[in-house]
PAKOL-134823 format. One record per atom (N, C-alpha, C): residue in three letters; x, y, z. Coordinates in steps of 0.2 Angstrom, whole numbers, plus 5000, padded with zeros to 4 digits. Each point is the difference from the previous one (the first is absolute). Layout:
ALAXYZ/...
// end
This chain:
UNK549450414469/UNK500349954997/UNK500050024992/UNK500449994996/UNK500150014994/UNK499649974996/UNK499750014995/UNK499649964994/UNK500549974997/UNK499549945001/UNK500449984994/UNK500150014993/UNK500349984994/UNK500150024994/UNK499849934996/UNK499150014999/UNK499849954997/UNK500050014992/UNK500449964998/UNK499949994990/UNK499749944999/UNK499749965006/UNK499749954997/UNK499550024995/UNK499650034998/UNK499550024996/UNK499750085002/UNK499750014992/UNK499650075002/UNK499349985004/UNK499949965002/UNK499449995002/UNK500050015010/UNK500550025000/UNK500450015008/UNK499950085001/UNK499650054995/UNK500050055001/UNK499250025003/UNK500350065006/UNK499550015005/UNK499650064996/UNK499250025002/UNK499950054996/UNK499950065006/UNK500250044994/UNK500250085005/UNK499650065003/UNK500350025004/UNK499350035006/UNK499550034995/UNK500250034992/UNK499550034997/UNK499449954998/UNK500449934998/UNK499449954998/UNK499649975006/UNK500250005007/UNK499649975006/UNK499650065000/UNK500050064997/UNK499550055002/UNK499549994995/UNK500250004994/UNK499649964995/UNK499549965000/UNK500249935004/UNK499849965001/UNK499749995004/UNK499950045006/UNK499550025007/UNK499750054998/UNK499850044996/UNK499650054996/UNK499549984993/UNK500249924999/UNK499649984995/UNK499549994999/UNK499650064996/UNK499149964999/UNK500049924998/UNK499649975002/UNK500049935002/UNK499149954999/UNK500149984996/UNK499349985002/UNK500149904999/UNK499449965000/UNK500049944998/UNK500249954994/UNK500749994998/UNK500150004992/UNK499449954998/UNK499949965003/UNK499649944999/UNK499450024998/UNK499750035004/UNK499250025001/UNK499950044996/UNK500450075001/UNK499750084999/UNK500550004993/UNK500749985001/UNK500750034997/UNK499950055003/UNK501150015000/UNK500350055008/UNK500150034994/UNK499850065001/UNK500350084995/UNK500950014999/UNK500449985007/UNK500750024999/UNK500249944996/UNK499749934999/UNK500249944995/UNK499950024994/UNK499350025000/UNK499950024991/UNK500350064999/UNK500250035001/UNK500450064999/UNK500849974997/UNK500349985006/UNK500449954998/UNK500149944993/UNK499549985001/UNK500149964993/UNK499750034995/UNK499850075000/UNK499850054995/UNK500750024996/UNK500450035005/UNK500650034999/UNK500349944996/UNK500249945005/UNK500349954997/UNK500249984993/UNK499149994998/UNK499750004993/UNK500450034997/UNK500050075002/UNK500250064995/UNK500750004999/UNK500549975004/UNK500649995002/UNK500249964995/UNK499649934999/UNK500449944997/UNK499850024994/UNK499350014998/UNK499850004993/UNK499549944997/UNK499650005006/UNK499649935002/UNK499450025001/UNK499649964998/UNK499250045000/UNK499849995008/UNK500249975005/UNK499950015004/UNK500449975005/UNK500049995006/UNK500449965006/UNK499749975005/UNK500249985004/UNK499649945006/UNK500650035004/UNK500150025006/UNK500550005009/UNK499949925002/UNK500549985000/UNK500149935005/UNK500550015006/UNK500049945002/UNK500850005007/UNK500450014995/UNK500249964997/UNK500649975000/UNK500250014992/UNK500549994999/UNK500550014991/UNK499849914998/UNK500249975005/UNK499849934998/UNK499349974998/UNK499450035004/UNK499350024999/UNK500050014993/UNK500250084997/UNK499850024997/UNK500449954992/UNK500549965001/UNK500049984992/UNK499649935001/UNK500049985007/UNK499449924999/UNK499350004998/UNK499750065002/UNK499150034995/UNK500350034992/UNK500650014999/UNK500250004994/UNK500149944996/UNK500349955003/UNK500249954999/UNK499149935001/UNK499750045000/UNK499549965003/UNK499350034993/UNK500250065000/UNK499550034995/UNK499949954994/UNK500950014996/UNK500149984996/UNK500149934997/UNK500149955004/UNK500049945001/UNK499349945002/UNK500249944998/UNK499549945003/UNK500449945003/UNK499749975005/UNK500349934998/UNK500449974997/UNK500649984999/UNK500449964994/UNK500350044997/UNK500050065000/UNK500350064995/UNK500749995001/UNK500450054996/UNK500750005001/UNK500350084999/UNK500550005004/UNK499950095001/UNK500850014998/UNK500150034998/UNK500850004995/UNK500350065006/UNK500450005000/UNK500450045004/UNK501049995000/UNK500250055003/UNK500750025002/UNK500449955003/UNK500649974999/UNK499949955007/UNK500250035005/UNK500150045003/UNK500150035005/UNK499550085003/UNK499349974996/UNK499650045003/UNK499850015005/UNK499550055002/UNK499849975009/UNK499750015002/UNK499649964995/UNK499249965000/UNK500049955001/UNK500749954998/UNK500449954999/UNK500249995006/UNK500450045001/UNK500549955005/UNK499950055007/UNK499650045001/UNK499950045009/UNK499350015001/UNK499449954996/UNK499450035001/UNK499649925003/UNK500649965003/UNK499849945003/UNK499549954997/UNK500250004996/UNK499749974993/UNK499349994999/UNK499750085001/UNK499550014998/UNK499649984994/UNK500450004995/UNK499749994994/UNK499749944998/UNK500449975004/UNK499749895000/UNK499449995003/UNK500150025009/UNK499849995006/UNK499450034998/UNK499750084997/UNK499550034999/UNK499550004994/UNK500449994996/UNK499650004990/UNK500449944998/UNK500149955002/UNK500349924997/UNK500050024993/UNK500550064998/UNK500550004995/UNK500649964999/UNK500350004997/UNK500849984998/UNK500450044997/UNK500750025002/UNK500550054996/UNK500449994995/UNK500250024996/UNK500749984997/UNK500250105000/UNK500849955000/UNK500450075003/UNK500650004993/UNK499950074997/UNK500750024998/UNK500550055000/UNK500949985000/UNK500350045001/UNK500150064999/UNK499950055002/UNK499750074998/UNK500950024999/UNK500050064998/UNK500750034999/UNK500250075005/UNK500150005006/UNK499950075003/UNK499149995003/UNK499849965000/UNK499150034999/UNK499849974995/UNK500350044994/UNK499449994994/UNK500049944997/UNK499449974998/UNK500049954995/UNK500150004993/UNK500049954996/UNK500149994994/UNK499350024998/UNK499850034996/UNK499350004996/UNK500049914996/UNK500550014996/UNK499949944996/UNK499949925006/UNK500450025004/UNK500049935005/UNK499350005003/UNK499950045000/UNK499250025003/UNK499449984997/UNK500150004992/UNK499449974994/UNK500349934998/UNK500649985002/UNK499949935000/UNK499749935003/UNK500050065007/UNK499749985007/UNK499549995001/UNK499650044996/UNK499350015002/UNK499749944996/UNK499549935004/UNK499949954998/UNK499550004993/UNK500049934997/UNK499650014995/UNK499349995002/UNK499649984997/UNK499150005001/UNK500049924998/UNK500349975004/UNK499849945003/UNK500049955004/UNK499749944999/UNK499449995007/UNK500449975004/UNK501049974999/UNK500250005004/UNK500650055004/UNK499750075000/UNK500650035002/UNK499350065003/UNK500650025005/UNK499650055006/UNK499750054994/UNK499650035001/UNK499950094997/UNK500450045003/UNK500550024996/UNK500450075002/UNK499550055001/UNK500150045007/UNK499350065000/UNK500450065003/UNK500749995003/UNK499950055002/UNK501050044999/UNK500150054999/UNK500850015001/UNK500050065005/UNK500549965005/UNK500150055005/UNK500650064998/UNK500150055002/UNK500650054999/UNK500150025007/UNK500550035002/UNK500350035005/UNK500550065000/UNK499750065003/UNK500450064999/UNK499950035007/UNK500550025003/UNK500949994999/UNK499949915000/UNK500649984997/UNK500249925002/UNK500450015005/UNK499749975006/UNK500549995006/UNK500549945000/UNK499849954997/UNK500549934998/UNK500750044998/UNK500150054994/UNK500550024996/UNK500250065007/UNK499950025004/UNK499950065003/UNK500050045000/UNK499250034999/UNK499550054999/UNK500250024993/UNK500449974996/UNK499950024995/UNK499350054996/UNK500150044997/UNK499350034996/UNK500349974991/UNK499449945001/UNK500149974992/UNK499950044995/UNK500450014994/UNK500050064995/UNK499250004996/UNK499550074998/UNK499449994999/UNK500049994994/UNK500649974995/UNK499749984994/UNK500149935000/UNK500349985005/UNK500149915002/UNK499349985003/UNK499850045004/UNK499549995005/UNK499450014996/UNK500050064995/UNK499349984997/UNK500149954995/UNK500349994997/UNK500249944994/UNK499749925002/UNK500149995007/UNK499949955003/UNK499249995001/UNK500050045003/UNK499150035002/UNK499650004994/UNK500250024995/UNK499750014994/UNK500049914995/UNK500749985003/UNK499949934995/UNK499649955005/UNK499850015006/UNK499549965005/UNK499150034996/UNK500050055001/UNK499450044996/UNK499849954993/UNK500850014997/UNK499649994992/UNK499849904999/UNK500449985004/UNK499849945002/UNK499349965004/UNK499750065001/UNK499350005005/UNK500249985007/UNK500350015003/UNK500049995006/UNK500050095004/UNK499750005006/UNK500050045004/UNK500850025004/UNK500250065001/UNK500850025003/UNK499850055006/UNK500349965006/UNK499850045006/UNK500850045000/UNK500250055004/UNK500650035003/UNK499850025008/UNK500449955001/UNK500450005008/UNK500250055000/UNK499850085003/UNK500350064999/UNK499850015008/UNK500549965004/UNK500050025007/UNK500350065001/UNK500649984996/UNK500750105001/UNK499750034991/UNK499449994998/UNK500150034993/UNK500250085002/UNK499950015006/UNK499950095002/UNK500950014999/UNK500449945002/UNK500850045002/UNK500049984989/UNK499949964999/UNK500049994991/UNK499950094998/UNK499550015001/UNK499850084997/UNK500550055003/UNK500149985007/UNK500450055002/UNK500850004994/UNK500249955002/UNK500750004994/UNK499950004995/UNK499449994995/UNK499950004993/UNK499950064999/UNK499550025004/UNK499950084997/UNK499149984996/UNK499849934997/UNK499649984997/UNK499549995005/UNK499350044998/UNK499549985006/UNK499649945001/UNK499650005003/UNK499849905002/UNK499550004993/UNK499550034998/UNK499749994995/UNK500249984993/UNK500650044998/UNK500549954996/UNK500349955001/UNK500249965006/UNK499949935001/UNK499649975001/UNK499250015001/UNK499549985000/UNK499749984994/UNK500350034995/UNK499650014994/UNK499949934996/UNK500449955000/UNK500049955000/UNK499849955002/UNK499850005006/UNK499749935005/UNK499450035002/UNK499749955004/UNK499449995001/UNK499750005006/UNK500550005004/UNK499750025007/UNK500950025003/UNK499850045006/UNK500850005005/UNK499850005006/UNK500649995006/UNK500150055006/UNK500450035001/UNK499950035006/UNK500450055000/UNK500150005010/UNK500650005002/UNK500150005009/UNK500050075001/UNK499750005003/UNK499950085005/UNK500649995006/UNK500049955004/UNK500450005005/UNK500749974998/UNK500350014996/UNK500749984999/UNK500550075000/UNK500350024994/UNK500350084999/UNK499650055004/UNK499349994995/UNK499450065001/UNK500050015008/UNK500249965005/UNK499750015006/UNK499350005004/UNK499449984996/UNK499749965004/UNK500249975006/UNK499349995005/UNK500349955005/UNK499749924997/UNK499750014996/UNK499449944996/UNK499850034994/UNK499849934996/UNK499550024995/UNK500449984994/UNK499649974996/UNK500350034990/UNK499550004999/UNK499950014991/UNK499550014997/UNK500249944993/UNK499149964998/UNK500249984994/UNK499450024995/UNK500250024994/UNK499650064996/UNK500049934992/UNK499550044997/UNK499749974995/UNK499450044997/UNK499849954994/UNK499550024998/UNK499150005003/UNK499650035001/UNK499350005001/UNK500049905000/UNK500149964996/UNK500049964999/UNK500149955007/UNK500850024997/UNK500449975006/UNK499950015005/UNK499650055003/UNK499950025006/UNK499449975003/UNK499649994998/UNK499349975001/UNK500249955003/UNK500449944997/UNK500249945002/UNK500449995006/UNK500650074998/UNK500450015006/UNK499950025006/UNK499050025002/UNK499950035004/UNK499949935004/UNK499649944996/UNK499849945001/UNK500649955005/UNK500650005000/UNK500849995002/UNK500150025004/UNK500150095000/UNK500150025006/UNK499549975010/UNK499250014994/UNK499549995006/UNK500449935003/UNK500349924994/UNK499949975002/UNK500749975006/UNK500650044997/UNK500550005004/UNK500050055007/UNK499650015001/UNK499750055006/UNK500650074999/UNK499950044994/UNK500550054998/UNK499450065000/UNK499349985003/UNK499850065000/UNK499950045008/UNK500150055003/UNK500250045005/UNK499450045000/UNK499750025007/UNK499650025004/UNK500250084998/UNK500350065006/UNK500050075000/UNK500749974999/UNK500250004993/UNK500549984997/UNK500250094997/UNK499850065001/UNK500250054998/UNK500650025006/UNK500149955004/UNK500750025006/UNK500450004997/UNK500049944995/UNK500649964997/UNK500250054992/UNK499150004998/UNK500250044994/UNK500150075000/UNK500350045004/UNK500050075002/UNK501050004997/UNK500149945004/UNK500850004998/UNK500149994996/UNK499549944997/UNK500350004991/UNK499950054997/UNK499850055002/UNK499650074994/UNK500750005000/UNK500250045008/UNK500650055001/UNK500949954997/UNK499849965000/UNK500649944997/UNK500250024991/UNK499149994998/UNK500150004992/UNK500050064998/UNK499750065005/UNK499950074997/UNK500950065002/UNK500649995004/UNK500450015004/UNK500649974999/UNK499949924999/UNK500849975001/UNK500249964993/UNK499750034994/UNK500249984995/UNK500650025000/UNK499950054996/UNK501050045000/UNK500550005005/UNK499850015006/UNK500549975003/UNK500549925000/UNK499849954996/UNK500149965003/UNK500749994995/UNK500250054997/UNK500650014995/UNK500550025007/UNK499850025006/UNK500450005003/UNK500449935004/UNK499549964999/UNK500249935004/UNK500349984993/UNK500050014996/UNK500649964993/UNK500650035002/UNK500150084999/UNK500550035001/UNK500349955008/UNK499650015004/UNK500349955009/UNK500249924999/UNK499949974993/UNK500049935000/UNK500550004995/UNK500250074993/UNK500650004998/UNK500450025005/UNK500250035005/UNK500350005005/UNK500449945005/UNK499649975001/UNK500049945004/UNK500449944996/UNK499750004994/UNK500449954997/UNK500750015000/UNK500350084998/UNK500550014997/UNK500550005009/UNK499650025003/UNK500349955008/UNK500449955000/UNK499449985000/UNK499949935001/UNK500449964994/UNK500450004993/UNK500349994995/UNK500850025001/UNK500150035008/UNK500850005001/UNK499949965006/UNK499749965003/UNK500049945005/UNK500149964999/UNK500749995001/UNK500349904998/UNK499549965002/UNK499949964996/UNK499549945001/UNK499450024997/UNK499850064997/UNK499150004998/UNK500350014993/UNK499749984995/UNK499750024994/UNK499550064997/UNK500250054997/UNK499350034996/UNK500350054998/UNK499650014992/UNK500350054998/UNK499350055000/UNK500350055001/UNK499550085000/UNK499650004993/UNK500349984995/UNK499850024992/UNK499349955000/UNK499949925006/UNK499549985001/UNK499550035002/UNK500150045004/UNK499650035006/UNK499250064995/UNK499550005000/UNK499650054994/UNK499750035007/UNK499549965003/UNK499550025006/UNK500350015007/UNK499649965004/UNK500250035007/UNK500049905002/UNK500449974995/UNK500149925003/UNK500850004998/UNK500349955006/UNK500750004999/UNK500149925000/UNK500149984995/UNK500349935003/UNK500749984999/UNK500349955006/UNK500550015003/UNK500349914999/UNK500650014997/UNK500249925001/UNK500650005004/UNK499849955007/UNK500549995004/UNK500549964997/UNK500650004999/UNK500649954999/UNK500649995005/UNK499849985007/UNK500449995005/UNK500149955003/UNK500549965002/UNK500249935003/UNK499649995006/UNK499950035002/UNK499750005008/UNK499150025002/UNK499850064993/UNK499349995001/UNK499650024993/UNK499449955002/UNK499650004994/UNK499550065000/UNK499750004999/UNK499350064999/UNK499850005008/UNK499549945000/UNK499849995005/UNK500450025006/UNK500550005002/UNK500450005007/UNK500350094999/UNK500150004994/UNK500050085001/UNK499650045002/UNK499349994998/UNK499550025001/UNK499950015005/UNK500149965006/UNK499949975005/UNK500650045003/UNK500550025001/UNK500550045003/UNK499950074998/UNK499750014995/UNK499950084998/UNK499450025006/UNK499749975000/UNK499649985006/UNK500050045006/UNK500449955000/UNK500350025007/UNK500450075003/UNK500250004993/UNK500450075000/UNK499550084998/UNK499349965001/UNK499250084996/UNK499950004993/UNK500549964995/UNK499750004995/UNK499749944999/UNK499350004997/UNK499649944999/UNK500050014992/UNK500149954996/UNK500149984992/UNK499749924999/UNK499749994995/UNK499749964998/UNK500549914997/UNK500049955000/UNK500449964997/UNK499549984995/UNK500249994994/UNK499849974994/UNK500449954998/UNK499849945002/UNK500549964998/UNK500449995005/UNK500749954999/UNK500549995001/UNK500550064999/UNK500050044998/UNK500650034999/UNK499650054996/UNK499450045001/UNK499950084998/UNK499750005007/UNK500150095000/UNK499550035004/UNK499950054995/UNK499350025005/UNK499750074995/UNK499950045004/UNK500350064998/UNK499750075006/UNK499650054994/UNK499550025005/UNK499550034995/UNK500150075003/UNK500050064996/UNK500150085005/UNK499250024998/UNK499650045006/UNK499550045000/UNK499950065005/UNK499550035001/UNK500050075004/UNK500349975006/UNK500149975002/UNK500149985008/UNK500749995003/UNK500350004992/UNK501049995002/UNK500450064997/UNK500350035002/UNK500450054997/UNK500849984998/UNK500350065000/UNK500749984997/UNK500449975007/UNK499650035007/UNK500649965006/UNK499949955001/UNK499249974995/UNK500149915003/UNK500449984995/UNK500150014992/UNK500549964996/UNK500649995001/UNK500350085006/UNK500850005001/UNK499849945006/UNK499749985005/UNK499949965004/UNK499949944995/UNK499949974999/UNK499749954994/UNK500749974997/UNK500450064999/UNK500649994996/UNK500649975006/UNK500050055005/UNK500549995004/UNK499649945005/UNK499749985000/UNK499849915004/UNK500349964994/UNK499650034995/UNK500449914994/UNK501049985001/UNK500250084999/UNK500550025002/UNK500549965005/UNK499750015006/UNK500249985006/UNK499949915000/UNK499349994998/UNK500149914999/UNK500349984995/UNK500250034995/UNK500149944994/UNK500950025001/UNK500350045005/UNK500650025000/UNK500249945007/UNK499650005004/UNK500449955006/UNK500049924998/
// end
């Protein structure tokens, strides 16, 4: 039976016979007790990766910005962010449920914020208004799709959260596709905030894992968070074997997934009924506006389906198809020719 052609996300990418060998080959030990050697190694590299004095392996990208979000914050805080961050609106609204913060959200541009709107935002020192403590960033923005916000926008912001006193975490779940199309390495993104993460299992191909990195500081406390979201793992070197081979392997390639997601769009940009122009497209996210009398996101989605291609619905009337190692050029001609077929009967 034929595979199907999933763009629901990179995080549908399977890890390859050389990382299953990897990963059954890993020295291993107790992370809790002893620490696992192929973890610390891992978050060694990592460190050296971001430009962070050190790192912490959790499950999950979600994990790893809520012990960031958890370092930096108290009770009653207020954490300034994107409105369409996704810390905000896909992390089950963590931020309330687990640090009883509060948000306020601004209109970014593509991604980026305003610097100036940012220091108007930040609250004054009085008794009746929350303590601004913390500003989120986000690279790539998935909301603008996968956008890489430009690095003198991106530090501008970070830099007018800093001069303010408040702490700047960066959401850098795709920071690795940002490097890859910028050309710009993660440590000059980092250079301005205060803690990040980083997904190992999305582009990178992990099967699990990200990492979130910070200062000696940060880290002490973050280690406190982890233990208490139950993020710290047993002979966790299974898991970190793959993120070595992830972070050390599948950076540069992932300009091949832009190159498959430029492709796709410009498909999928001569199929009556979809929306998208290629000149939007930067990474390996495509977003897609349905405009057809007969189906919304959701029912397309659901027919694409049926026909092997699986795609995300956002909203009412977007889908997002994401390209990574797992789909080639035959799934986008497939991809193309089902929308084709539906949106034409």
């Amino acid at each position: 039976m034929e595979r199907p052609a999933d763009f629901r996300s990179d995080t549908v990418t399977r890890p390859s016979a050389a990382m299953r060998r990897a990963m059954a080959e890993a020295e291993v030990g107790d992370d809790v007790l002893d620490g696992d050697p192929t973890v610390a190694k891992l978050e060694s590299v990592g460190a050296r990766w971001l430009g962070v004095e050190g790192t912490l392996f959790v499950p999950s990208g979600t994990m790893a910005n809520q012990i960031a979000i958890g370092v930096h914050t108290r009770h009653g805080d207020e954490v300034i962010l994107e409105a369409d961050a996704h810390v905000l609106r896909f992390e089950a609204g963590a931020m309330g449920a687990l640090h009883g913060v509060q948000t306020v959200t601004l209109k970014g541009r593509r991604g980026a914020l305003d610097p100036d709107e940012v220091r108007r935002t930040v609250r004054p020192n009085f008794v009746h208004c929350p303590r601004t403590a913390l500003l989120c960033l986000e690279q790539t923005h998935m909301g603008s799709g996968g956008r890489v916000v430009p690095l003198d926008a991106f530090a501008a912001a970070a830099r007018a959260g800093r001069e303010a006193g408040i702490a700047v975490h960066l959401d850098g779940a795709r920071l690795a596709n940002a490097v890859a199309k910028s050309g710009v390495p993660a440590p000059v993104w980092t250079k301005e905030v205060d803690s990040v993460s980083l997904c190992l299992s999305k582009g990178l191909g992990a099967p699990v894992g990200s990492l979130v990195g910070g200062s000696r500081a940060f880290l002490e406390r973050a280690r406190t968070l982890r233990k208490r979201f139950g993020g710290w793992m047993r002979q966790s070197g299974i898991l970190g074997a793959a993120g070595l081979m992830a972070l050390e392997q599948n950076v540069e390639r992932l300009g091949d997934d832009h190159q498959l997601a430029q492709d796709l769009a410009r498909a999928l940009s001569e199929v009556p009924g979809l929306e998208v122009d290629p000149a939007d497209v930067e990474t390996n996210l495509v977003l897609v506006r349905v405009r057809h009398r007969r189906h919304s996101a959701a029912s397309l989605s659901a027919a694409l389906a049926e026909r092997g291609v699986r795609v995300m619905a956002l909203g009412p009337d977007h889908l997002r198809f994401v390209t990574h190692m797992d789909v080639d050029r035959s799934h986008v001609e497939r991809a193309a020719a089902a929308c084709l077929e539906l949106l034409r009967s």
